[in-house]
Backbone of each chain as nested JSON, in Angstrom:
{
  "chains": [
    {"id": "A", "residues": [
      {"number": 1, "name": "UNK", "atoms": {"N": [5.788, 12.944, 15.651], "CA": [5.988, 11.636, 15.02], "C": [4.635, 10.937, 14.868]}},
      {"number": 2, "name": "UNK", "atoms": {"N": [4.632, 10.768, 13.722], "CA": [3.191, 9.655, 13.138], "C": [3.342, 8.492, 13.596]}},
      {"number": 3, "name": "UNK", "atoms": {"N": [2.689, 7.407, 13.963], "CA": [2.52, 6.038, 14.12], "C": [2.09, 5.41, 13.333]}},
      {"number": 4, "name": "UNK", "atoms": {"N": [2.375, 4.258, 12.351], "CA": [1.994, 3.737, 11.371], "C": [2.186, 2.192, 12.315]}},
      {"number": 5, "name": "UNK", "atoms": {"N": [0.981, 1.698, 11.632], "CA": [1.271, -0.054, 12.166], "C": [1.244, -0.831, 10.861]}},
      {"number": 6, "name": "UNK", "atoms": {"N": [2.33, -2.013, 11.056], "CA": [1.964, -3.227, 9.924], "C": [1.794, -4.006, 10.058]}},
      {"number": 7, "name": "UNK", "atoms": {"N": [0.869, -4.698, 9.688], "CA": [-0.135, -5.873, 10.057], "C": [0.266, -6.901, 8.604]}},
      {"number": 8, "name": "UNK", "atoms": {"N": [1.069, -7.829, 9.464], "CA": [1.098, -8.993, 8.669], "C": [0.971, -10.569, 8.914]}},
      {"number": 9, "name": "UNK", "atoms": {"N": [1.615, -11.384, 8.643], "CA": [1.748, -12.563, 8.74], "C": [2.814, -13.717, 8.326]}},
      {"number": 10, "name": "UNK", "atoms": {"N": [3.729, -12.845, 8.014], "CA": [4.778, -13.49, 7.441], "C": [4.936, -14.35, 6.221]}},
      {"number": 11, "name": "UNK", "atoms": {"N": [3.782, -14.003, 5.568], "CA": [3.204, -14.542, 4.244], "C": [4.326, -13.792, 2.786]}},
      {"number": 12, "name": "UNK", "atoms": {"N": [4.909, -14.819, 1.926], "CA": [5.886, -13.692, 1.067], "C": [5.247, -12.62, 0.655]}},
      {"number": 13, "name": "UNK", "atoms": {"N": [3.734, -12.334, 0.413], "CA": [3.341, -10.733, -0.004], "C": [3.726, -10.1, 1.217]}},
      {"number": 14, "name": "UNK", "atoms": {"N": [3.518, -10.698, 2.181], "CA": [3.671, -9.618, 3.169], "C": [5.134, -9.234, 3.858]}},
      {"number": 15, "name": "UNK", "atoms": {"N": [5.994, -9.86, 3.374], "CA": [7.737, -9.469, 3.59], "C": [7.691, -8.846, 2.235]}},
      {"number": 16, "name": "UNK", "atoms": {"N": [7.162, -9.072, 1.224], "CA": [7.567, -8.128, 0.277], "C": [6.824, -6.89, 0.309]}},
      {"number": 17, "name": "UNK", "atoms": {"N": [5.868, -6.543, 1.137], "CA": [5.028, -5.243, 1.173], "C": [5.757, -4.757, 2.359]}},
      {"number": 18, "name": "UNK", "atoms": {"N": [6.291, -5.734, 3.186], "CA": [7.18, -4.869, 4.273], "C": [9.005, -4.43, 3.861]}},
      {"number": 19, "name": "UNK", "atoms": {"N": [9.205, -4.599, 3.099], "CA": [10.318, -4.511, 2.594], "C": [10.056, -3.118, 1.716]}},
      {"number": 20, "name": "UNK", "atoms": {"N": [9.773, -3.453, 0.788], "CA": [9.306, -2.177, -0.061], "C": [8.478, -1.114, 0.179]}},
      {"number": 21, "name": "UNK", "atoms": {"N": [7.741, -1.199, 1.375], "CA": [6.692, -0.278, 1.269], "C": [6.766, 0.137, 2.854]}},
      {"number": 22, "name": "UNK", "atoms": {"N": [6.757, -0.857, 3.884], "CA": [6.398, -0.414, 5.115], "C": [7.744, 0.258, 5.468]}},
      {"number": 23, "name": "UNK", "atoms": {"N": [8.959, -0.834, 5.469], "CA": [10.413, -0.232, 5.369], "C": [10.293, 1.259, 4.676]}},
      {"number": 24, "name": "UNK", "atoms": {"N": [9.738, 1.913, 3.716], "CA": [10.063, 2.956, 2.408], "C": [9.224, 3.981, 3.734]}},
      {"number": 25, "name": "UNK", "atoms": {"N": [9.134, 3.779, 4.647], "CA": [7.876, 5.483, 5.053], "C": [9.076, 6.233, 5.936]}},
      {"number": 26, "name": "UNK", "atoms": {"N": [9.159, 7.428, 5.894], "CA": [9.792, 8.399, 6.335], "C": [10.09, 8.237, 7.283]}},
      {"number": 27, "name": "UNK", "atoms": {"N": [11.411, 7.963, 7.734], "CA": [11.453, 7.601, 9.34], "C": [11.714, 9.291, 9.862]}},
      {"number": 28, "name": "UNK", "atoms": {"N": [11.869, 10.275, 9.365], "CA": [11.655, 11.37, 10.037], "C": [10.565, 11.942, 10.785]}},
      {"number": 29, "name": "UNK", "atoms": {"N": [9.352, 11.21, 10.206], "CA": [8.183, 11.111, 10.347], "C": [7.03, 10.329, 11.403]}},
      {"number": 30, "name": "UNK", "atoms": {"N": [7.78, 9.175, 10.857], "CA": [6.667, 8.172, 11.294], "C": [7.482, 7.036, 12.113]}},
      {"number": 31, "name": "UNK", "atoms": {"N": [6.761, 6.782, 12.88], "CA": [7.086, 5.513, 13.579], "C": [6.372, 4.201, 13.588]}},
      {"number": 32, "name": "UNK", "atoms": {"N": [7.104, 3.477, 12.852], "CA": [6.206, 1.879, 12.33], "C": [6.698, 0.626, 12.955]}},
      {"number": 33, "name": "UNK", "atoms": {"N": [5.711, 0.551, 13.704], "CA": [5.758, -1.126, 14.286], "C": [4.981, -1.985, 13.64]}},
      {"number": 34, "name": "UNK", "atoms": {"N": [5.389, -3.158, 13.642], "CA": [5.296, -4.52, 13.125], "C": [4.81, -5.471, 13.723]}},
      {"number": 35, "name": "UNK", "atoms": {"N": [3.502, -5.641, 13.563], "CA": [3.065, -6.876, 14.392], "C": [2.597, -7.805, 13.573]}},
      {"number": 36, "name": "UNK", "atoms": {"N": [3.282, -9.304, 13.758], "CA": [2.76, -10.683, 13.17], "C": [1.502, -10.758, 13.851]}},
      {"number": 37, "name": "UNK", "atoms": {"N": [0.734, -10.854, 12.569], "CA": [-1.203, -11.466, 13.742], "C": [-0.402, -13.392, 13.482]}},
      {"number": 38, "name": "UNK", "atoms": {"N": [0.103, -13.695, 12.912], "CA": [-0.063, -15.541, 13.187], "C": [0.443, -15.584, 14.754]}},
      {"number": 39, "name": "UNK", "atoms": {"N": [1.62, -14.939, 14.889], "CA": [2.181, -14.729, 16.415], "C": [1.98, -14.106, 17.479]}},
      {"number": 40, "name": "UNK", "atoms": {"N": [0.83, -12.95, 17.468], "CA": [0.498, -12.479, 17.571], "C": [-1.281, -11.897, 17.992]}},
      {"number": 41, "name": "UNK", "atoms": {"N": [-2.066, -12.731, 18.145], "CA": [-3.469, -13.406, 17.933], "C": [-3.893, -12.516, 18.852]}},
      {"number": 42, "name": "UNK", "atoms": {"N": [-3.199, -11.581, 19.892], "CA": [-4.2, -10.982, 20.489], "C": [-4.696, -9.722, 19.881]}},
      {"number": 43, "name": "UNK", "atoms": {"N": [-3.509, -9.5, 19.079], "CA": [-3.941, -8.032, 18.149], "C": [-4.721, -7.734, 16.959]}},
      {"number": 44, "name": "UNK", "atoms": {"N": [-5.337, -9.154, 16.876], "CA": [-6.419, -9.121, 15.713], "C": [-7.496, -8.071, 15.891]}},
      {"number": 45, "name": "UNK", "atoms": {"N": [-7.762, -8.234, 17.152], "CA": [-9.012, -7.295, 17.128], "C": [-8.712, -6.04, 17.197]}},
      {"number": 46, "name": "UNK", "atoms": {"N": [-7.54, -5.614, 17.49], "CA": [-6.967, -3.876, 17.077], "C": [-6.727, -3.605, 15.659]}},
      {"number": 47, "name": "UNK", "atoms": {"N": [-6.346, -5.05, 14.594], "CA": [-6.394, -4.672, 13.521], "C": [-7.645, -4.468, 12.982]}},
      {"number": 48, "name": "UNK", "atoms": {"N": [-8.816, -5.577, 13.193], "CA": [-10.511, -5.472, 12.807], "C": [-10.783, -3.888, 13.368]}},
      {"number": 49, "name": "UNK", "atoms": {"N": [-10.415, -3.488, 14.226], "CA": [-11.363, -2.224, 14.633], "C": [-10.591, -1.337, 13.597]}},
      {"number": 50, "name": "UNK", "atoms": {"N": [-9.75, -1.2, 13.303], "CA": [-9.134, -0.341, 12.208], "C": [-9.229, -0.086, 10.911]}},
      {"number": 51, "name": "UNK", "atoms": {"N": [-10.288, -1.454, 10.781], "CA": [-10.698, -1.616, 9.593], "C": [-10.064, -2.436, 8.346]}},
      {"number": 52, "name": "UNK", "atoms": {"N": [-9.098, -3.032, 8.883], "CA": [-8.319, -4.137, 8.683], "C": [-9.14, -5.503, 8.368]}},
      {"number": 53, "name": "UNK", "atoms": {"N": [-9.07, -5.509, 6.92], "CA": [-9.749, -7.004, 6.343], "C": [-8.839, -7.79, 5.989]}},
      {"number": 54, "name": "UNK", "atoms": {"N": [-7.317, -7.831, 5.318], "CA": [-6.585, -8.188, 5.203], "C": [-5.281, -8.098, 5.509]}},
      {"number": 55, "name": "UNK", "atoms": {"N": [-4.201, -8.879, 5.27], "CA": [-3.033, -8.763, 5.431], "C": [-2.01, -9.108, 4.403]}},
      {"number": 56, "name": "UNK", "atoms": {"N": [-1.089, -8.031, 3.943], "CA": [-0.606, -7.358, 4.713], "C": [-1.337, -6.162, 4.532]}},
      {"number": 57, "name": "UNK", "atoms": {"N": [-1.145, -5.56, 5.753], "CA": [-2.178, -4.138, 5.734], "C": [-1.645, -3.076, 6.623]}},
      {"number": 58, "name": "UNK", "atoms": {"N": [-1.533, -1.298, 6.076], "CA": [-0.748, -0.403, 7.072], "C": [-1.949, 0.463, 7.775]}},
      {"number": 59, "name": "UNK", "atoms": {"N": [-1.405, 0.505, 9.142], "CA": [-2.361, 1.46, 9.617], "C": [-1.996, 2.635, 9.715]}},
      {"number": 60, "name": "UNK", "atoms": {"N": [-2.163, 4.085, 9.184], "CA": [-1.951, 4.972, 9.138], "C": [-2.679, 6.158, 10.117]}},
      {"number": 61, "name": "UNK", "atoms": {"N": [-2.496, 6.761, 10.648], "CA": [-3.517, 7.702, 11.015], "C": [-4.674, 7.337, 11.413]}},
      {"number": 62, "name": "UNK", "atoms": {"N": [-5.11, 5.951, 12.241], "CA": [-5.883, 5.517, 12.047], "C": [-6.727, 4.966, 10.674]}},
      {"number": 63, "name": "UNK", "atoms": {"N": [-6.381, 4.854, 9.388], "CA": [-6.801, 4.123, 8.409], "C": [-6.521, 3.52, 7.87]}},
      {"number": 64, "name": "UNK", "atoms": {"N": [-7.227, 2.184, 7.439], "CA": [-6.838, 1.33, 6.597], "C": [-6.2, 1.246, 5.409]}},
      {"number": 65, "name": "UNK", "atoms": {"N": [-5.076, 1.164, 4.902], "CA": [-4.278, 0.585, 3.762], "C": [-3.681, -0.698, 3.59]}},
      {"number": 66, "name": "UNK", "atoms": {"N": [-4.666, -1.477, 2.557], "CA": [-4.47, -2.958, 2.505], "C": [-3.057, -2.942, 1.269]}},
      {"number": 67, "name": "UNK", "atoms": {"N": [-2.306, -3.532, 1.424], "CA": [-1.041, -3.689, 0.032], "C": [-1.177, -4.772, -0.71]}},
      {"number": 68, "name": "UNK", "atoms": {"N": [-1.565, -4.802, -1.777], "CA": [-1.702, -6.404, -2.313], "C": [-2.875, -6.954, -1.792]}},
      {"number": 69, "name": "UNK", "atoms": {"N": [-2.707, -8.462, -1.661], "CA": [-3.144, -9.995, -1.241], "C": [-2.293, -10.987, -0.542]}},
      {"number": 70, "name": "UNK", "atoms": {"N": [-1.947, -10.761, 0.74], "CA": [-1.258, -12.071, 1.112], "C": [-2.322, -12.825, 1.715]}},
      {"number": 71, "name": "UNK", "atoms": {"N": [-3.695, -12.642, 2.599], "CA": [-4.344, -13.619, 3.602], "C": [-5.087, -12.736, 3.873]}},
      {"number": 72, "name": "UNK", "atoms": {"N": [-6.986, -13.498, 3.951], "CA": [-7.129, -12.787, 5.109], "C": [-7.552, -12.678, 6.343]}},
      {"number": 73, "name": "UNK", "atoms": {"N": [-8.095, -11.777, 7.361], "CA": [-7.806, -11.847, 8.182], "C": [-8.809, -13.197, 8.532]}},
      {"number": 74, "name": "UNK", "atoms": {"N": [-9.843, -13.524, 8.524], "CA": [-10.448, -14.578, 8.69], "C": [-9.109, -15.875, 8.512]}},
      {"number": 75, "name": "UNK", "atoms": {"N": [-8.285, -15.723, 7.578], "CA": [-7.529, -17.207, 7.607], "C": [-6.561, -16.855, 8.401]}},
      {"number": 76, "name": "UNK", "atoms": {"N": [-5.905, -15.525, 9.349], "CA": [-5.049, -15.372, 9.575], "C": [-5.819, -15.75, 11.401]}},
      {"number": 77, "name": "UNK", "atoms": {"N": [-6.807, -16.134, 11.341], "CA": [-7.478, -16.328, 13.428], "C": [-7.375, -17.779, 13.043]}},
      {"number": 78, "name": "UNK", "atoms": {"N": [-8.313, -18.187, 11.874], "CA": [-7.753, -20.17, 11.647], "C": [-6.822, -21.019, 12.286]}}
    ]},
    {"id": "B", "residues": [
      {"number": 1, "name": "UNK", "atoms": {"N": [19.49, 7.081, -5.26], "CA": [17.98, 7.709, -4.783], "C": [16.69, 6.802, -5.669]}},
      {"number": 2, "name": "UNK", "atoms": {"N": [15.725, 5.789, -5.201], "CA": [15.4, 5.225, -5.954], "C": [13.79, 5.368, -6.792]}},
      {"number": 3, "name": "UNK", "atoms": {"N": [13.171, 4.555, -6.939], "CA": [12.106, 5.015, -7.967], "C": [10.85, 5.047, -7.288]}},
      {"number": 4, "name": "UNK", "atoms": {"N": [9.785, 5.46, -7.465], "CA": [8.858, 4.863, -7.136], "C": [7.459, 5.858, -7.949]}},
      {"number": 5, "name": "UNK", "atoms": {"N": [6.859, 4.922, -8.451], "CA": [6.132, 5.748, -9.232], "C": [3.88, 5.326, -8.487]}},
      {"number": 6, "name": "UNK", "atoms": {"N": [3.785, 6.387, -8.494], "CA": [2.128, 6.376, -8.035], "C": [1.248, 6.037, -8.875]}},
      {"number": 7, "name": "UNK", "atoms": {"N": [0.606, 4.995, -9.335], "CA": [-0.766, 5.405, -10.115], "C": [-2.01, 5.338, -9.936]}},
      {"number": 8, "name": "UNK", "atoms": {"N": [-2.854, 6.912, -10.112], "CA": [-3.986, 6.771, -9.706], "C": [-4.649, 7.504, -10.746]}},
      {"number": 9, "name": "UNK", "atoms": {"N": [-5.99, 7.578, -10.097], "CA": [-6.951, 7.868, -11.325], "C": [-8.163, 9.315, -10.526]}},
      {"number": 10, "name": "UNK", "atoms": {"N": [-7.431, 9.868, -9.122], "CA": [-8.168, 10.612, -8.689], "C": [-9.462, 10.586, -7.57]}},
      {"number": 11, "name": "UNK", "atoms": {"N": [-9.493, 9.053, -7.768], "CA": [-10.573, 9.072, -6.995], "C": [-10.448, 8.874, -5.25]}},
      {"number": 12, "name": "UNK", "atoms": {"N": [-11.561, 9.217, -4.642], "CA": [-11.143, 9.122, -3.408], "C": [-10.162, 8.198, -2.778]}},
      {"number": 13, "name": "UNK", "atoms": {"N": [-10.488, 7.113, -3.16], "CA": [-9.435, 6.371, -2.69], "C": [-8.331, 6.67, -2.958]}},
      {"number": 14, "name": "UNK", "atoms": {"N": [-7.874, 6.501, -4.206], "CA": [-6.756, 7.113, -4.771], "C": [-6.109, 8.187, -3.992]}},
      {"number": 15, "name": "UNK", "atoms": {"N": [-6.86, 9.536, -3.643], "CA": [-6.395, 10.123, -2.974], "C": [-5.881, 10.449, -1.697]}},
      {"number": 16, "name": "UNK", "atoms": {"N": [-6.809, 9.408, -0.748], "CA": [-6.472, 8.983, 0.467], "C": [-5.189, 8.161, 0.472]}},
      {"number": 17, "name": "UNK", "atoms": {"N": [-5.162, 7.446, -0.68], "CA": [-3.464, 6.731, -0.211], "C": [-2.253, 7.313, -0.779]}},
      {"number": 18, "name": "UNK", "atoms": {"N": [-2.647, 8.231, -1.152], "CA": [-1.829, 9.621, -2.113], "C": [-1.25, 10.562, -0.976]}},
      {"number": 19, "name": "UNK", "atoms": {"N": [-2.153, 10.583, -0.022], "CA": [-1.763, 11.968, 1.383], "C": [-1.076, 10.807, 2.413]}},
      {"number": 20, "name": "UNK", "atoms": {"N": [-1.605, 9.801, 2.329], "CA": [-1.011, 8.986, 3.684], "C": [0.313, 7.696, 2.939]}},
      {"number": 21, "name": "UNK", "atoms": {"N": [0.344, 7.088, 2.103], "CA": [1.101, 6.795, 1.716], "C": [2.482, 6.788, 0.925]}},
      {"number": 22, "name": "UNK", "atoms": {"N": [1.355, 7.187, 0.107], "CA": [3.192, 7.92, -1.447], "C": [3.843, 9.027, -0.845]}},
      {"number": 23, "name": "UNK", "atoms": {"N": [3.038, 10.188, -0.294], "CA": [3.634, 11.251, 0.884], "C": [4.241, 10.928, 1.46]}},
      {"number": 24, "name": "UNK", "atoms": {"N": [4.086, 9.594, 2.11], "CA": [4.955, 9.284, 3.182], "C": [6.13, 8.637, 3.248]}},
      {"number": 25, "name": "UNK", "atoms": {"N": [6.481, 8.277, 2.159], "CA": [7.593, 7.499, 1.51], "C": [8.63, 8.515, 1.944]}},
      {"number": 26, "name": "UNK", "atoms": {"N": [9.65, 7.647, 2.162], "CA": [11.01, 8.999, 2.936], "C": [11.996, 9.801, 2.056]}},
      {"number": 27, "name": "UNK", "atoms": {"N": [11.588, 10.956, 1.985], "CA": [12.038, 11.925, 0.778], "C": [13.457, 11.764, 0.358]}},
      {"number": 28, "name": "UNK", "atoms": {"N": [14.016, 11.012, 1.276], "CA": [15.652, 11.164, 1.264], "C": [15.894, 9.847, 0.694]}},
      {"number": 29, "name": "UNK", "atoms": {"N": [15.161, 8.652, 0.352], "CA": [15.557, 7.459, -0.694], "C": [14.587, 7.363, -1.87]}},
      {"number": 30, "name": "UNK", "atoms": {"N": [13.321, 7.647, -1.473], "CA": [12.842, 8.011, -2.931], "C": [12.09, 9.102, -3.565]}},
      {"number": 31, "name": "UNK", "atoms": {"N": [12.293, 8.832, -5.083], "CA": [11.786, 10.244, -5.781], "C": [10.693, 9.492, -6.147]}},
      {"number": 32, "name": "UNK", "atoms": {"N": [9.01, 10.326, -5.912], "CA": [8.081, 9.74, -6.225], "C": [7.652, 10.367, -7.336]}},
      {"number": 33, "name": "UNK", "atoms": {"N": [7.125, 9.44, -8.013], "CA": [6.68, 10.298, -9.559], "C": [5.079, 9.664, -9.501]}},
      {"number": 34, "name": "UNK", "atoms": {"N": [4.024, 11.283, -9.458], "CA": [2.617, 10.76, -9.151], "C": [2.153, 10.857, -11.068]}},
      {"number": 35, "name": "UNK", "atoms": {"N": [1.215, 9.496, -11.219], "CA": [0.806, 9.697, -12.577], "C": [-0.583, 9.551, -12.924]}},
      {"number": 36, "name": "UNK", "atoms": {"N": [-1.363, 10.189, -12.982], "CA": [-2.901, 10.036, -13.295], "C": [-3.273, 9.64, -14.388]}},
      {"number": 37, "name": "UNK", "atoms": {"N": [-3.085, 8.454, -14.467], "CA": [-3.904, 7.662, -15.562], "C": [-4.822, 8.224, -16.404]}},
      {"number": 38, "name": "UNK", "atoms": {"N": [-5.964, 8.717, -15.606], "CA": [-7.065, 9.152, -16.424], "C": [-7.122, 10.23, -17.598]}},
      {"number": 39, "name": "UNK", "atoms": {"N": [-5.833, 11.09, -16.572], "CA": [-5.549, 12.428, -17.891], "C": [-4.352, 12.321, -18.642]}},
      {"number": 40, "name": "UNK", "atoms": {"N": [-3.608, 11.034, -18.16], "CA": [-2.048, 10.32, -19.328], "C": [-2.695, 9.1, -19.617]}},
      {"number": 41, "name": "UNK", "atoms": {"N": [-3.656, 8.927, -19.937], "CA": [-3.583, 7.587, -20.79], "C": [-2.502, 7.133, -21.429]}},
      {"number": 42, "name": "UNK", "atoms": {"N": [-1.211, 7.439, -22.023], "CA": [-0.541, 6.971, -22.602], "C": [0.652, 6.628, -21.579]}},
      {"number": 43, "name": "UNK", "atoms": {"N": [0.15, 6.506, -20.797], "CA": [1.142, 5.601, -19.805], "C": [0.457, 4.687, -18.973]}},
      {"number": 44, "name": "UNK", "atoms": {"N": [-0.963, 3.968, -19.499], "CA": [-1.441, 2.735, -18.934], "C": [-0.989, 1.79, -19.339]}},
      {"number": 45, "name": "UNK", "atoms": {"N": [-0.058, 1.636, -20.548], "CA": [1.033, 0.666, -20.615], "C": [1.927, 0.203, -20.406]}},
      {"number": 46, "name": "UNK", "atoms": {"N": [2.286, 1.367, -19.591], "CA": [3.421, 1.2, -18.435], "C": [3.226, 0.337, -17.339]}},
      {"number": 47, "name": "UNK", "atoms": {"N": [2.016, 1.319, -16.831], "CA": [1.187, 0.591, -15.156], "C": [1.149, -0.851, -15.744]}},
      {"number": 48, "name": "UNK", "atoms": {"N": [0.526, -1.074, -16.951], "CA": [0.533, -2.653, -16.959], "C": [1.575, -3.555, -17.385]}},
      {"number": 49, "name": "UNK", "atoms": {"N": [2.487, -3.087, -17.281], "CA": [3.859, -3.93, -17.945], "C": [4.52, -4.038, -16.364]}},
      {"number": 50, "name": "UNK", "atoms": {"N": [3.723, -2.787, -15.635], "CA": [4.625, -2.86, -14.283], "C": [3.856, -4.438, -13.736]}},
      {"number": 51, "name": "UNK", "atoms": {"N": [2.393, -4.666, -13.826], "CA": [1.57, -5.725, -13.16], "C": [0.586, -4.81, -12.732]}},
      {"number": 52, "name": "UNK", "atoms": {"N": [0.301, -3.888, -12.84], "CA": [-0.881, -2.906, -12.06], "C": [-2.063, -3.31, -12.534]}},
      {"number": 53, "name": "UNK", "atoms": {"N": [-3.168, -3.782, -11.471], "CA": [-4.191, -3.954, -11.982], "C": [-4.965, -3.185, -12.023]}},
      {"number": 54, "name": "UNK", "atoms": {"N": [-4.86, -2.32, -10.418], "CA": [-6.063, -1.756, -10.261], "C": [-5.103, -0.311, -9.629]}},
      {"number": 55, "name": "UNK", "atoms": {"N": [-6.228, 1.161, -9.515], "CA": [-6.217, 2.114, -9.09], "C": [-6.24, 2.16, -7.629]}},
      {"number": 56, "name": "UNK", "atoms": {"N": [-5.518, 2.834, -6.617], "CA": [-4.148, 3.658, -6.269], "C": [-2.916, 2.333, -6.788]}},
      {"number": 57, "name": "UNK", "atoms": {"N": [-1.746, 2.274, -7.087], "CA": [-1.139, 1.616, -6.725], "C": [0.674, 2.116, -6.752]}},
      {"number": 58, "name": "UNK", "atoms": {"N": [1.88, 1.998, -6.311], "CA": [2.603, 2.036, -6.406], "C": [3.513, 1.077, -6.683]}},
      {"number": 59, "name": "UNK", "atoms": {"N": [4.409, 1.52, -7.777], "CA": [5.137, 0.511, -8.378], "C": [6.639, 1.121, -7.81]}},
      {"number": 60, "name": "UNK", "atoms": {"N": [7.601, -0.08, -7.384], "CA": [8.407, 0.681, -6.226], "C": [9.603, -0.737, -6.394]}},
      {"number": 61, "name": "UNK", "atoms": {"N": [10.978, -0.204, -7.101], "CA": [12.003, -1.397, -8.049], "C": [10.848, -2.037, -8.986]}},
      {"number": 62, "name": "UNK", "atoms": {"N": [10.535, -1.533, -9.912], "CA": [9.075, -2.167, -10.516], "C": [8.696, -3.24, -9.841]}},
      {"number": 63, "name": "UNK", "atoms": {"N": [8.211, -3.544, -8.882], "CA": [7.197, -4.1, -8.431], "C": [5.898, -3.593, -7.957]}},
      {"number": 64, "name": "UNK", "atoms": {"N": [4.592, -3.883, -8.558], "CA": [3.591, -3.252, -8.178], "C": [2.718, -3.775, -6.709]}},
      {"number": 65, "name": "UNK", "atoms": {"N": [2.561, -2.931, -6.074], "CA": [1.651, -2.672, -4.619], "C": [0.468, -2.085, -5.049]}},
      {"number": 66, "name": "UNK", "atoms": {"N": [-0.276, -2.369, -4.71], "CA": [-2.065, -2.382, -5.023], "C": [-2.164, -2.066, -3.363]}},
      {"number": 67, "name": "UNK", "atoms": {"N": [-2.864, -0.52, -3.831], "CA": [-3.63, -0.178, -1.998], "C": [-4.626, 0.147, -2.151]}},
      {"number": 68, "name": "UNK", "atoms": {"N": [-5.247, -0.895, -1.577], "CA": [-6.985, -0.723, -1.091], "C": [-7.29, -1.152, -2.832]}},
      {"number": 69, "name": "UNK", "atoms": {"N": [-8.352, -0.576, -3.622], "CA": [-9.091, -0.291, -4.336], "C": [-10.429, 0.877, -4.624]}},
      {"number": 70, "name": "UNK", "atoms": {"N": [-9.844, 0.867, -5.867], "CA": [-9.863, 2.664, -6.316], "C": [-10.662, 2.274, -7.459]}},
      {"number": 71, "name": "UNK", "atoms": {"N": [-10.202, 2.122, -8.737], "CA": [-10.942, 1.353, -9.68], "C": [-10.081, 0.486, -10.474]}},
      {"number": 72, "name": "UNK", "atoms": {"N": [-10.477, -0.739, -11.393], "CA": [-9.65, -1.579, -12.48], "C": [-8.619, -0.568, -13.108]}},
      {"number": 73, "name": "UNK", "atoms": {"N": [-8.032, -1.084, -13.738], "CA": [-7.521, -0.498, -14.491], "C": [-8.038, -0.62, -16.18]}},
      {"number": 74, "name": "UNK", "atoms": {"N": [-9.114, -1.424, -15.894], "CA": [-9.701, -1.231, -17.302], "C": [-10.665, -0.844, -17.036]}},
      {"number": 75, "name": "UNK", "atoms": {"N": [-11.323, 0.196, -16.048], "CA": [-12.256, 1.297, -15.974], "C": [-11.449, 2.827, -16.073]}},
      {"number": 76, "name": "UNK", "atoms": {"N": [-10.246, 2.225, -15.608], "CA": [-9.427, 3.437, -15.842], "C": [-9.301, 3.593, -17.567]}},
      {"number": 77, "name": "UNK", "atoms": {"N": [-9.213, 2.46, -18.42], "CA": [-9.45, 2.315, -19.796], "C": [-10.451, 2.735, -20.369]}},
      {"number": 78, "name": "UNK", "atoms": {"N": [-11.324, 3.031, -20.326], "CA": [-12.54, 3.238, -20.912], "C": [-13.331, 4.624, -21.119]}}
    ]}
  ]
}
């Protein structure tokens, strides 16, 4: 099983990138957790080391996949 | 079984969210249809009727998701 993370904020791009896209990954596969950075503030810096500039954003395999434009991470520590 | 269509243009990026993303979409709700712009030009009118601006992106209930950045889509034009 893969680990995928989603890094959001509860911003509407980012329920709609989690709806359509984070929801859509193979659950035979992968295992995707969901972490709010607004609720969430300690996991910013696991998203920055990942290479995480924005949100909403999936972590895959260790790499960055940003979806869209909802925020970023600079406005999401604000 | 629902839609989801890829568009890219080949380039690294493109391809990195090609193995970790559109791959990963769960085979059992959607059928992914990958489309390379660069060598179908005649379906960059599609990508843009979907909202696609830029290269990798997936359009998924036509709504377009933009991952990362790959190139415009009017470099993909040219």
């Amino acid at each position: 099983m893969k680990k995928a993370t989603f890094f959001h904020a509860g911003c509407p791009v980012c329920i709609q990138a989690e709806k359509s896209v984070a929801d859509a990954l193979d659950p035979a596969a992968f295992e995707v957790e969901h972490v709010h950075l607004g609720e969430d503030k300690g996991r910013i810096g696991e998203a920055e080391g990942a290479g995480v500039k924005s949100v909403p954003a999936l972590v895959i395999d260790g790499a960055p996949f940003h979806i869209n434009f909802g925020a970023s991470l600079e406005d999401v520590k604000g």
